[in-house]
C-alpha positions as MATLAB code, in Angstrom:
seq = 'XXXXXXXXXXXXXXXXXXXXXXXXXXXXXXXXXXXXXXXXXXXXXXXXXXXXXXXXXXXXXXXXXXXXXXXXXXXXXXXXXXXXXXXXXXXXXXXXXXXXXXXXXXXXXXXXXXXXXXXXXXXXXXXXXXXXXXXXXXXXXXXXXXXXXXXXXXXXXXXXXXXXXXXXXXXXXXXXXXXXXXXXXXXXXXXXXXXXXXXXXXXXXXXXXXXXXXXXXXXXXXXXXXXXXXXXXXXXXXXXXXXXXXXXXXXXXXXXXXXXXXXXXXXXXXXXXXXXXXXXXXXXXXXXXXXXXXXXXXXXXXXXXXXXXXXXXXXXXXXXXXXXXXXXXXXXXXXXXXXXXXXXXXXXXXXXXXXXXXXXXXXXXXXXXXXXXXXXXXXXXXXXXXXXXXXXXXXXXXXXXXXXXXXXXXXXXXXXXXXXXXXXXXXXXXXXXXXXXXXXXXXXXXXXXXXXXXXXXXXXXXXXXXXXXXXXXXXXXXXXXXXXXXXXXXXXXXXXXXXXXXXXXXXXXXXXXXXXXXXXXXXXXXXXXXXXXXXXXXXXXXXXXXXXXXXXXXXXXXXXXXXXXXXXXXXXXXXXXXXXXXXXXXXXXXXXXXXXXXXXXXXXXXXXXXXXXXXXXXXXXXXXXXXXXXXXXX';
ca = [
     356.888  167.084   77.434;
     357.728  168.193   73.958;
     354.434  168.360   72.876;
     352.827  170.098   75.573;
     355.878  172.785   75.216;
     354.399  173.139   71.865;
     351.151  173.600   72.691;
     352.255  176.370   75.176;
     354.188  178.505   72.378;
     351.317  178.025   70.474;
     348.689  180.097   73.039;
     351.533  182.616   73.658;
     351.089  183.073   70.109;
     347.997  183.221   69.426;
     347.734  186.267   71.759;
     350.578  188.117   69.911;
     347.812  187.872   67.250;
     345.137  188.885   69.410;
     343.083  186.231   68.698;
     341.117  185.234   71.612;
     341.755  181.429   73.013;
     339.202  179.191   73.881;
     339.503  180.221   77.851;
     339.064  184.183   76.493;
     336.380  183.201   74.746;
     334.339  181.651   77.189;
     334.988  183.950   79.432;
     333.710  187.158   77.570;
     330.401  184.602   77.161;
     330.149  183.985   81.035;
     330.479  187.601   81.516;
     327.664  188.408   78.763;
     325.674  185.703   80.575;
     325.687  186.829   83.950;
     325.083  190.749   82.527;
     322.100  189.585   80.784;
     320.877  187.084   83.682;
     321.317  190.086   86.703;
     320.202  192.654   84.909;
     317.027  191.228   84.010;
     316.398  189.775   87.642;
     317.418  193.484   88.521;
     315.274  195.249   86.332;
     312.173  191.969   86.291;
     309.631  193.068   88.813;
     308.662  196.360   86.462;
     307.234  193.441   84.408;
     304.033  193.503   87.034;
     303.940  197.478   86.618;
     301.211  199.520   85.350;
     301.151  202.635   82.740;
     301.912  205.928   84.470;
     300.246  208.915   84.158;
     303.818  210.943   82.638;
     302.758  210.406   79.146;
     302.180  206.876   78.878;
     298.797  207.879   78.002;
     299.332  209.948   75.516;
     302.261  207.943   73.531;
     299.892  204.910   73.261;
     296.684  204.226   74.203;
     295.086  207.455   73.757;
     297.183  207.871   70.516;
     294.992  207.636   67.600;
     297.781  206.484   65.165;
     298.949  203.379   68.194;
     295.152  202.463   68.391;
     294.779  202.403   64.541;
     297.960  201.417   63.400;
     298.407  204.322   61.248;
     302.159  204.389   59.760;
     301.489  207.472   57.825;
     300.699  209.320   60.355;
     303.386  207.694   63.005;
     306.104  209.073   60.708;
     304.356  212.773   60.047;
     303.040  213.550   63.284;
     304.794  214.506   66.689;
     303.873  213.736   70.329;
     303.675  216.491   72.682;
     306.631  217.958   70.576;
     308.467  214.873   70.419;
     309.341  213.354   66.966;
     310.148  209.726   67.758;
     308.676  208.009   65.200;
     310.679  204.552   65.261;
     309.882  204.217   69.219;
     305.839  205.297   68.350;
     305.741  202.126   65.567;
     307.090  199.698   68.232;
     304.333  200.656   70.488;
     301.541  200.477   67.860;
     302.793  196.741   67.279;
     302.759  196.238   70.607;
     299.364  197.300   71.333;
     298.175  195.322   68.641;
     299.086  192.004   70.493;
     298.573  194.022   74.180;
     296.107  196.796   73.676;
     296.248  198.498   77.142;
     298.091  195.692   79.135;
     301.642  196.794   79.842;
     303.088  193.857   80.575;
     304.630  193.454   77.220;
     305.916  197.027   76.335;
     307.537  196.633   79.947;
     309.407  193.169   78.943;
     310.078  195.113   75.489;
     311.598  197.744   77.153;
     313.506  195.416   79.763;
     315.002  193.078   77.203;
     315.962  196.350   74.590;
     317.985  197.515   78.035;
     319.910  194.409   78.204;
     320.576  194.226   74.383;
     322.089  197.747   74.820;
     324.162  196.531   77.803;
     325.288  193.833   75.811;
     326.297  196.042   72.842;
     328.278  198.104   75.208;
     330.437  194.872   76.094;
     330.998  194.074   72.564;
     331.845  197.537   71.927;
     334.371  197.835   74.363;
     335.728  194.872   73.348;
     336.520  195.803   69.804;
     337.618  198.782   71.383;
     340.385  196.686   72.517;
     339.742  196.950   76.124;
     340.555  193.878   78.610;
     337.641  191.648   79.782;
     337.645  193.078   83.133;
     337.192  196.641   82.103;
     334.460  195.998   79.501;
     332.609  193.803   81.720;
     332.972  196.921   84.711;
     331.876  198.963   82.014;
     328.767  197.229   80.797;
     327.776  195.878   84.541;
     327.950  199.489   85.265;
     325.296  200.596   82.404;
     323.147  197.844   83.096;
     322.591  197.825   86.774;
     323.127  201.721   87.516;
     320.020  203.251   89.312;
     319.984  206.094   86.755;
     318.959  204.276   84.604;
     315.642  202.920   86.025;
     313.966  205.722   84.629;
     314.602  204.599   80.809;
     314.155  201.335   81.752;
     310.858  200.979   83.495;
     308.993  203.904   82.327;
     307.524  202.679   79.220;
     307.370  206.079   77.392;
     311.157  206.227   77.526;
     311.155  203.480   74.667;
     313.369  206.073   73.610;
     315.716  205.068   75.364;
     316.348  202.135   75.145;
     315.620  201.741   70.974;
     317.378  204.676   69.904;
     320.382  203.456   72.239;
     320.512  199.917   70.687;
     320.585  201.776   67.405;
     323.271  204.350   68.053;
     325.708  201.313   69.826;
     325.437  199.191   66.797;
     326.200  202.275   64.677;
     329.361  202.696   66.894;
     330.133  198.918   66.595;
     329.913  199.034   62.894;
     331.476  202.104   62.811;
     334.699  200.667   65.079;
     334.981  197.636   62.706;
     334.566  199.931   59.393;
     337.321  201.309   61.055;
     339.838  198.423   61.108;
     338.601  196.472   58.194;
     338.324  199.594   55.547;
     335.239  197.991   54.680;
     332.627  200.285   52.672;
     329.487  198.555   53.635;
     330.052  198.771   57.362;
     330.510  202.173   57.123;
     327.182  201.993   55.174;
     325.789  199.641   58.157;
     326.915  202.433   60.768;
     325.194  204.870   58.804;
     321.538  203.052   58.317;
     321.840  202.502   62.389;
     322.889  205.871   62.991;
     319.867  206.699   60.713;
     317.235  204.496   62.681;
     318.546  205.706   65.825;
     317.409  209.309   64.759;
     314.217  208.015   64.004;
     313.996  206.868   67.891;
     314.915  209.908   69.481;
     316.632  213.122   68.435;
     319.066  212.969   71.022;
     320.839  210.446   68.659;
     322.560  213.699   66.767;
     325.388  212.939   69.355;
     326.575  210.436   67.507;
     328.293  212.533   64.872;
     330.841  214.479   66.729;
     331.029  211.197   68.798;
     332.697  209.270   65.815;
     335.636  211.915   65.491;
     336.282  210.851   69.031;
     336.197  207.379   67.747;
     339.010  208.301   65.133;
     341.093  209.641   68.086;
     340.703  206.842   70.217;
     341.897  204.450   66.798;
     344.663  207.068   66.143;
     343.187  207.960   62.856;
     344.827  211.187   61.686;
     342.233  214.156   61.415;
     342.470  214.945   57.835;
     340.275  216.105   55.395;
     339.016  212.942   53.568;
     338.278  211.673   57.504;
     336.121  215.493   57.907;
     334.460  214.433   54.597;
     333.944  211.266   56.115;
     331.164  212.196   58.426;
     329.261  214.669   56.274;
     326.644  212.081   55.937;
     326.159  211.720   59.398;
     326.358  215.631   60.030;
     324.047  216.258   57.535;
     321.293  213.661   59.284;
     322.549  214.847   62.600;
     321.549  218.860   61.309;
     318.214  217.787   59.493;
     316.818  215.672   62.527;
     317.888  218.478   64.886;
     315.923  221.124   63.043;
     312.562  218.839   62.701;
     312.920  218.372   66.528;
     313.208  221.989   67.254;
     310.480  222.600   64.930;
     307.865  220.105   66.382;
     309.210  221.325   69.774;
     308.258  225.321   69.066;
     305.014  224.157   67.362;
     303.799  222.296   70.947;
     305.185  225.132   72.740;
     307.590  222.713   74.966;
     310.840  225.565   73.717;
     308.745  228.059   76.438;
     309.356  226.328   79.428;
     311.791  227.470   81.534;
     312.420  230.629   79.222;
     311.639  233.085   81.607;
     315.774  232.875   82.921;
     318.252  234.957   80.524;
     320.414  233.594   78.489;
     323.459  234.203   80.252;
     321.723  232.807   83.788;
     320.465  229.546   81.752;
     324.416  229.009   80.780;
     324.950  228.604   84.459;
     321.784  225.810   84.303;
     323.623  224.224   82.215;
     326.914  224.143   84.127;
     325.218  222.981   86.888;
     323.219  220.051   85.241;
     326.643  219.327   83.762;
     328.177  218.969   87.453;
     324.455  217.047   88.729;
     324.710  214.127   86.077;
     329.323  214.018   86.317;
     328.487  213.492   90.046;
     325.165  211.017   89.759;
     327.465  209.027   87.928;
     329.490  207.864   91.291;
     326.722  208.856   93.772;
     323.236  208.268   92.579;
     321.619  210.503   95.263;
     317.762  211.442   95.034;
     316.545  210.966   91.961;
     313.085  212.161   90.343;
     310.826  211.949   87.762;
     310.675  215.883   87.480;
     313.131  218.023   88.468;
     311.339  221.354   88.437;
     312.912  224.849   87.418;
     314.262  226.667   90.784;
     312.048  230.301   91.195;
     315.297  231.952   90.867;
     319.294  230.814   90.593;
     321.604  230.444   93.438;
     324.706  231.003   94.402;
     325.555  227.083   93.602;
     324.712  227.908   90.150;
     326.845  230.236   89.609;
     329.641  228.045   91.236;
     328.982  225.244   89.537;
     330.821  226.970   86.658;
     334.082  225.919   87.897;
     334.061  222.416   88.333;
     331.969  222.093   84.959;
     334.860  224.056   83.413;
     337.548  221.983   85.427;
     336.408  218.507   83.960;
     335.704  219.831   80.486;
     339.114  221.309   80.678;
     340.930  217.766   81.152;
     340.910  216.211   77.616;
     342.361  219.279   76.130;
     345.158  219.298   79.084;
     345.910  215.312   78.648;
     344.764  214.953   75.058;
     347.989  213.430   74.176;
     348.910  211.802   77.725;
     345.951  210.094   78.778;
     343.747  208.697   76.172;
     341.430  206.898   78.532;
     340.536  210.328   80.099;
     340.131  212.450   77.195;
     337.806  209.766   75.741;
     335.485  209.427   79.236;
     335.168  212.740   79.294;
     334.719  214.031   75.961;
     332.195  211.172   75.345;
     330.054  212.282   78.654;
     329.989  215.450   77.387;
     329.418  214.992   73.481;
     326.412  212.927   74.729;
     324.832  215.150   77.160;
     325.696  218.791   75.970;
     322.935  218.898   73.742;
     320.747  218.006   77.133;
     321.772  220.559   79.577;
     318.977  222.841   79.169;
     320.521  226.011   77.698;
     317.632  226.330   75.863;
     314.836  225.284   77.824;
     312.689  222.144   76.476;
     310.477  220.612   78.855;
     309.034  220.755   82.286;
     312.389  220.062   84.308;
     316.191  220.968   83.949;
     317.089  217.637   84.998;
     316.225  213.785   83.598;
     317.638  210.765   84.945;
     317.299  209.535   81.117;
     319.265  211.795   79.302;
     322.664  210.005   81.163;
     321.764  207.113   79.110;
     324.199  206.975   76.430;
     326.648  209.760   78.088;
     327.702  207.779   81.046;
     329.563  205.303   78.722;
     332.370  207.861   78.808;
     331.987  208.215   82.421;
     332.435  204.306   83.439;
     334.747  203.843   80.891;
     337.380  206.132   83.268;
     335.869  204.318   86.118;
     337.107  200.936   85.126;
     340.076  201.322   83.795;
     341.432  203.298   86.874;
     339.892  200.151   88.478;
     341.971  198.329   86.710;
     345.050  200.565   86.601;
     344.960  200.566   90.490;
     345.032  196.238   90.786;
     348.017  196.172   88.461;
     349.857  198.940   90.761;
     348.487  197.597   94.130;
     348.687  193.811   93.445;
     348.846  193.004   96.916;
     345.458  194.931   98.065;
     344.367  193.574   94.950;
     341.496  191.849   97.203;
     340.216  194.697   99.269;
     340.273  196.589   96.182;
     338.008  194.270   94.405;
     336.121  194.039   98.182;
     335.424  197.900   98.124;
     334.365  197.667   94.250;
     331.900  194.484   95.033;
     330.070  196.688   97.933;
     329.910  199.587   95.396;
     328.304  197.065   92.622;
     325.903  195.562   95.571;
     324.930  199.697   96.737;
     324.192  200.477   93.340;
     322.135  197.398   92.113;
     320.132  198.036   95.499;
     319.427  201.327   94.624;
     317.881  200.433   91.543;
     316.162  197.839   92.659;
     314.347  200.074   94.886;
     313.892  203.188   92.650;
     312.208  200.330   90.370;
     309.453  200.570   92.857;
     308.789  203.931   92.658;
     307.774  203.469   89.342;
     304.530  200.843   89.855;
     302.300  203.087   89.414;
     301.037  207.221   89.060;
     300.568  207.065   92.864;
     303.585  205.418   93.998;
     305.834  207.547   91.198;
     303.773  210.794   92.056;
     303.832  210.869   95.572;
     307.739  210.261   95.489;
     307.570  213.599   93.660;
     306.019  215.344   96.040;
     307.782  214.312   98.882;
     311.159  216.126   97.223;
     308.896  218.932   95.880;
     305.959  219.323   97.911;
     305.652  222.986   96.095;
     305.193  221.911   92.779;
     302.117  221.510   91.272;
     302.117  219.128   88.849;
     302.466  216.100   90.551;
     299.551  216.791   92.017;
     297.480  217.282   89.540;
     298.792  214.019   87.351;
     298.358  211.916   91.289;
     294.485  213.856   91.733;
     294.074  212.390   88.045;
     295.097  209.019   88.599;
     293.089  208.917   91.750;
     289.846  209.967   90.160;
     290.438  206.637   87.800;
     290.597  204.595   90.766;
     287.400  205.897   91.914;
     288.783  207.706   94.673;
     287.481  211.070   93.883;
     287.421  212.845   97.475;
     291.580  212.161   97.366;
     291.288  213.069   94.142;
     289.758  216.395   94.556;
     292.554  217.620   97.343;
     295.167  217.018   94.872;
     293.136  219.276   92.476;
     292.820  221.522   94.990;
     296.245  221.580   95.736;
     297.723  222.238   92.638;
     295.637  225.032   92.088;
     297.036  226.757   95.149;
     300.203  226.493   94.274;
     299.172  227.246   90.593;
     296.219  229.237   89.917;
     296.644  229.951   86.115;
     297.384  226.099   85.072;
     294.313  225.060   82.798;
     294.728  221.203   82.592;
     293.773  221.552   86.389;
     290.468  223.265   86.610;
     289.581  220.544   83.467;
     290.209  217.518   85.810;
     288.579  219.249   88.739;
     285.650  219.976   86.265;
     285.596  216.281   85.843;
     285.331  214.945   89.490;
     282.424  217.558   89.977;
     280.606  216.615   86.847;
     280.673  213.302   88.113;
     279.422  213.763   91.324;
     276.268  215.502   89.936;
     277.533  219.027   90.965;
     277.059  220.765   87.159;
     277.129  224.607   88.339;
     280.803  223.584   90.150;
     281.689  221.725   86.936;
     280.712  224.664   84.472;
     282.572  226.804   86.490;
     285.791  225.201   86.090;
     285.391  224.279   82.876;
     284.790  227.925   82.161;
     288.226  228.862   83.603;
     290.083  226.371   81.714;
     288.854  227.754   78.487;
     289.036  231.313   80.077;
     293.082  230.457   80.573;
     293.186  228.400   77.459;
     290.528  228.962   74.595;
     291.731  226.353   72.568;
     291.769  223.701   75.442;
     289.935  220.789   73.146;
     289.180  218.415   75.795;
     287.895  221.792   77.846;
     285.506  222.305   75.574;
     284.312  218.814   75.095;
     283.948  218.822   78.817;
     281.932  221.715   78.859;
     279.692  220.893   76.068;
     278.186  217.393   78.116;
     277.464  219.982   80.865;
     275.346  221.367   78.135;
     273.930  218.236   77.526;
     273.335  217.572   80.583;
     271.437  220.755   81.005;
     269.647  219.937   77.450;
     271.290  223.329   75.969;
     271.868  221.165   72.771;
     272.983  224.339   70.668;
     275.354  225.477   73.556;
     276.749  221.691   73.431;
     277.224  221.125   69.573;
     279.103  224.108   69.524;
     281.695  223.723   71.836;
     281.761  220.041   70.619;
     282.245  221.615   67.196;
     285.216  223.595   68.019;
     286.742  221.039   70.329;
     286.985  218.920   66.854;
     288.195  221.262   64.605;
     291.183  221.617   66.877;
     291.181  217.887   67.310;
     289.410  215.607   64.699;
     289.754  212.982   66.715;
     288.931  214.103   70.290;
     287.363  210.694   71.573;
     285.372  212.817   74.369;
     284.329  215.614   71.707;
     283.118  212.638   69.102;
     281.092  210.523   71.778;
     279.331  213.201   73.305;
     278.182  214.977   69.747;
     277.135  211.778   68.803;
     274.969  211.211   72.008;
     273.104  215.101   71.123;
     272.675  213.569   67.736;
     270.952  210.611   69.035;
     268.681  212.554   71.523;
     267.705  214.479   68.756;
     267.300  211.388   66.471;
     269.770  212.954   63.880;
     270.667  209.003   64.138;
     272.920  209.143   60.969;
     274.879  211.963   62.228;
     275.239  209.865   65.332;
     276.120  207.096   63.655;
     278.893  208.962   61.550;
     280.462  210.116   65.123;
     280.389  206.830   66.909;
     281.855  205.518   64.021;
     284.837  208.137   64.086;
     285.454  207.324   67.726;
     285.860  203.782   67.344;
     288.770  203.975   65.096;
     290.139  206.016   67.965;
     288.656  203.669   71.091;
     287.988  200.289   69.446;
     285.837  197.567   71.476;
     283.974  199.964   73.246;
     281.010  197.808   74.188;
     278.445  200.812   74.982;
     279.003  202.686   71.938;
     278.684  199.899   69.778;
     275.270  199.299   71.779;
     274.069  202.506   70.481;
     275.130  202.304   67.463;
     272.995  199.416   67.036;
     270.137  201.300   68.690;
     270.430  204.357   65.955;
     270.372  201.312   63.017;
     267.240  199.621   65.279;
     265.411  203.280   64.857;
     266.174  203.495   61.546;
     264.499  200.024   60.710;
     268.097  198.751   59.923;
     267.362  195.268   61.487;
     270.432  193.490   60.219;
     273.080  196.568   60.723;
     271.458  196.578   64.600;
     271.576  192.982   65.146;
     275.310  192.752   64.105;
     275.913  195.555   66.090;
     274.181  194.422   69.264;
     275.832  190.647   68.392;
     279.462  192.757   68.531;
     278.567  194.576   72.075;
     277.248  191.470   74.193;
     280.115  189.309   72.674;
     282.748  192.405   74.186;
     280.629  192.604   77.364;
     277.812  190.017   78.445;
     277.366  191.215   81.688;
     274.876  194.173   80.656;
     271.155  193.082   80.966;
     269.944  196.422   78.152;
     272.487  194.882   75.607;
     270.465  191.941   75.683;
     266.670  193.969   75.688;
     267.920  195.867   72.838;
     268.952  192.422   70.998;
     265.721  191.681   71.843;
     264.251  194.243   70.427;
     265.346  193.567   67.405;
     264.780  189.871   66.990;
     261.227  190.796   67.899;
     261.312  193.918   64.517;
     262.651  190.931   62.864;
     259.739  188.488   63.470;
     261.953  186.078   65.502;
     260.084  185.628   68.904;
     261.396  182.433   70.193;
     264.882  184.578   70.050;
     263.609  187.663   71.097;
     261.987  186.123   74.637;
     265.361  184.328   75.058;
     266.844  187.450   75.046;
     264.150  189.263   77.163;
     264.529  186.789   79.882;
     268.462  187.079   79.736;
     268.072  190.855   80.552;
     265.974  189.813   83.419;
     268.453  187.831   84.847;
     270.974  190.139   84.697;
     269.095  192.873   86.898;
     267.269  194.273   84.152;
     263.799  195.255   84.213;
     261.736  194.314   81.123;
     258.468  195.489   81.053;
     255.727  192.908   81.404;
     253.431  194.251   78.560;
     256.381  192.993   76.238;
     256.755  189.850   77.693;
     253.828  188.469   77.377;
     254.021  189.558   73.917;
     256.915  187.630   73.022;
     254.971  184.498   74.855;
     252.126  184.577   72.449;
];
């Protein structure tokens, strides 16, 4: 009995010391188990998900720096205004393994969202918060249906990278804190720093540590304000670079046409939106597009926004947990709420990412503060908050869905804003991929009604009739898009194969010239100047071209084809052979990749070959003419 007394004053001590016991320890690994194992299973069936149509595109595989692995220009150049650098490397890794299957930017993206959900337990552990309310709060971030959108839609790599980044700043940062350690503060710094490179919105994270000081009663002096100057600094020099790239693409201008003073009330009312999606995740969206004009609700919206934001200040020295919450939601999310306009939308499901920390933070520990106080309805309590958990991960689980592809996510759109046009222009776009080009053209059709002046639309429409044979229809909208937009690149590269088409090569090479001086690498521009070239045998010219395109559009079996076809006219056996060798081993379903193999086994004096190759076409549908045949028989 004496012994086990012993053992007994020895546990009671060891949490005096806050050490965690053997019990406490495997408990905080059960919990981090079963976070990691549900939210995957949550979150697992995006795994089988295609690209979408919002920018996927653009951010890899029609991104000359993924497709080439070019570092130098990951880290100079923006996309579509964004400067995300650290999140663009990632994906040009990824496509070298992947190339244009998403499967494994999807996992990517899946297993960075449980890392960060991880991080947040850990964090709110060294925060010194019990197991039950760091485990609320990290179930909470990783199963909430907000944040489906970071999570499944590969673009918003983001997300997820620059979020793992800025939690292990704020976990280095915490134990710089109590250890007085100068190389974790240097740690928190070099994560705060990568975190930047992710996604600008990381800047948060500087006013965000002098909330960390309050919550670890650090007096606010001025060696703690000198502190952070390294992290204000990077937070200030990021934040002009984004707002740079962000003028130069022109995304500043949307949404500028409300005042200043009516896009204060924007914000208030985004502010209200995301404080109240936090508890009720109610219709969520891709886009949430600019109202014509501002309500009434606007306006009102003013007063609860200033209501919550007034609570830290009231109970700044009574209630710790709710000046924290708060002040963290709104540290995070300020710098989102639209006061100046960026973007296409005054809402994003994504930007509650990080922010909602703060917000689940107050949600468990009132959780928690109402067992202790209500012991005995300690088990409906925890009833009611189990049917909450199962509502939410439902939710998500089902907005997941939404996101399988551009028809599933745009037609959500357009069921909660059938008067906007964009969604119907990105769905008539997906559509004409799939070959569905009478669907296709109603969306084009639609979008224009609702917005005559757009350019990008009259473009795509320009593409479904070009394909269908009708040129006059095609010029015509091609004409209005550059009409609307003279600089419009891919406008002009589209116009100038109508040219070629109707053999006005002079007409053609110069709109394909000016579509690549605006873009040197416009992979329509370069292939269709290189196909003039080669109708009017400037072969080396051609050559040059196809050449520039495939570092844009590796592997692409019928350019290499005719690249070997330019070499075979220029009695560049060897160069057209390889070639030729390269395009039936990507593609050896093509019976003229095999004639024009031939063709040039025969140049080369290699018969036996050459009739083997012949015959192959044959087989394959091809018709060879019989003259040549019987040649290669002799």
């Amino acid at each position: 009995m004496l012994k086990l007394r012993m053992k007994k004053t020895k546990k009671k001590s060891n949490k005096k010391t806050g050490q965690p016991h053997a019990d406490s320890a495997k408990k905080w690994f059960r919990g981090g188990l079963f976070l990691v194992i549900f939210t995957f299973l949550l979150f697992s069936p995006s795994l089988k998900y295609e690209f979408v149509n919002w920018d996927d595109d653009v951010n890899i595989y029609e991104n000359s720096n993924v497709v080439r692995f070019d570092v130098k220009g990951i880290f100079s150049d923006h996309v579509i205004g964004n400067y995300n650098p650290l999140s663009t490397l990632t994906f040009a890794i990824e496509y070298r393994f992947a190339g244009e299957s998403p499967w494994l930017y999807h996992l990517n993206n899946l297993l960075l969202h449980i890392f960060c959900t991880l991080l947040v337990f850990m964090l709110m552990r060294k925060m010194g918060l019990s197991f039950l309310v760091a485990f609320l709060v990290a179930l909470l971030f990783g199963i909430h249906p907000m944040r489906t959108e970071s999570v499944v839609w590969i673009t918003e790599r983001k997300d997820v990278l620059f979020g793992a980044f800025y939690l292990l700043s704020l976990i280095f940062y915490t134990d710089y804190v109590r250890q007085k350690k100068g190389w974790l503060f240097v740690l928190s710094l070099g994560m705060f720093t990568l975190s930047l490179l992710a996604k600008i919105q990381a800047v948060a994270l500087a006013p965000t540590l002098l909330l960390m000081d309050y919550w670890f009663s650090r007096h606010l002096d001025r060696k703690l304000i000198l502190e952070k100057i390294p992290f204000f600094l990077l937070a200030l020099a990021t934040g002009i670079v984004g707002i740079w790239f962000l003028r130069q693409q022109g995304s500043l201008d949307a949404g500028s046409s409300f005042p200043i003073l009516q896009r204060l009330f924007i914000g208030s009312y985004s502010f209200v939106v995301y404080s109240l999606k936090a508890f009720v995740p109610w219709e969520m969206s891709a886009i949430y597009p600019y109202p014509e004009k501002i309500s009434a609700l606007f306006y009102l919206s003013m007063v609860p926004a200033l209501a919550i934001i007034s609570i830290p200040f009231i109970k700044f020295r009574s209630n710790k947990i709710l000046t924290y919450g708060i002040l963290f939601f709104l540290f995070n999310i300020v710098f989102l709420l639209q006061v100046v306009g960026a973007g296409q939308g005054f809402l994003a499901d994504r930007f509650t990412y990080i922010p909602y920390v703060g917000l689940f933070l107050i949600v468990a520990k009132t959780t928690e503060i109402v067992t202790d106080k209500m012991h005995r309805q300690r088990a409906f309590i925890y009833s009611v908050l189990t049917g909450y958990l199962i509502l939410l991960s439902f939710g998500t689980y089902s907005r997941t869905k939404v996101w399988q592809n551009s028809e599933t996510l745009w037609t959500d759109v357009i069921e909660k804003y059938p008067d906007t046009p964009l969604p119907y222009n990105n769905l008539g776009h997906y559509l004409r991929r799939q070959n569905q080009p009478e669907r296709a053209l109603e969306n084009y059709n639609k979008a224009i009604q609702l917005k005559p002046d757009k350019s990008k639309t009259y473009n795509n429409r320009g593409k479904i009739y070009f394909d269908r044979g009708d040129i006059d229809k095609a010029l015509a909208d091609y004409n209005k898009a550059i009409e609307l937009e003279p600089n419009f690149a891919n406008a002009l590269a589209n116009r100038g194969s109508v040219y070629g088409v109707k053999q006005e090569w002079e007409k053609a090479l110069n709109d394909f010239n000016k579509a690549l001086e605006l873009d040197p690498l416009n992979s329509s521009a370069l292939s269709n100047r290189a196909f003039v070239w080669f109708q009017q045998k400037e072969y080396h010219k051609s050559i040059a071209d196809f050449s520039k395109y495939l570092s844009v559009k590796p592997n692409d079996p019928d350019v290499i084809n005719t690249i070997g076809l330019c070499h075979l006219y220029l009695n560049e056996y060897e160069k057209a052979l390889t070639e030729f060798n390269r395009s039936i081993q990507l593609d050896a379903t093509k019976g003229a990749f095999f004639l024009n193999r031939s063709l040039a086994l025969n140049a080369m004096n290699d018969k036996k070959n050459a009739l083997l190759d012949a015959q192959r076409a044959e087989q394959l549908g091809f018709k060879v003419n019989a003259g040549y045949l019987n040649h290669l028989k002799q």
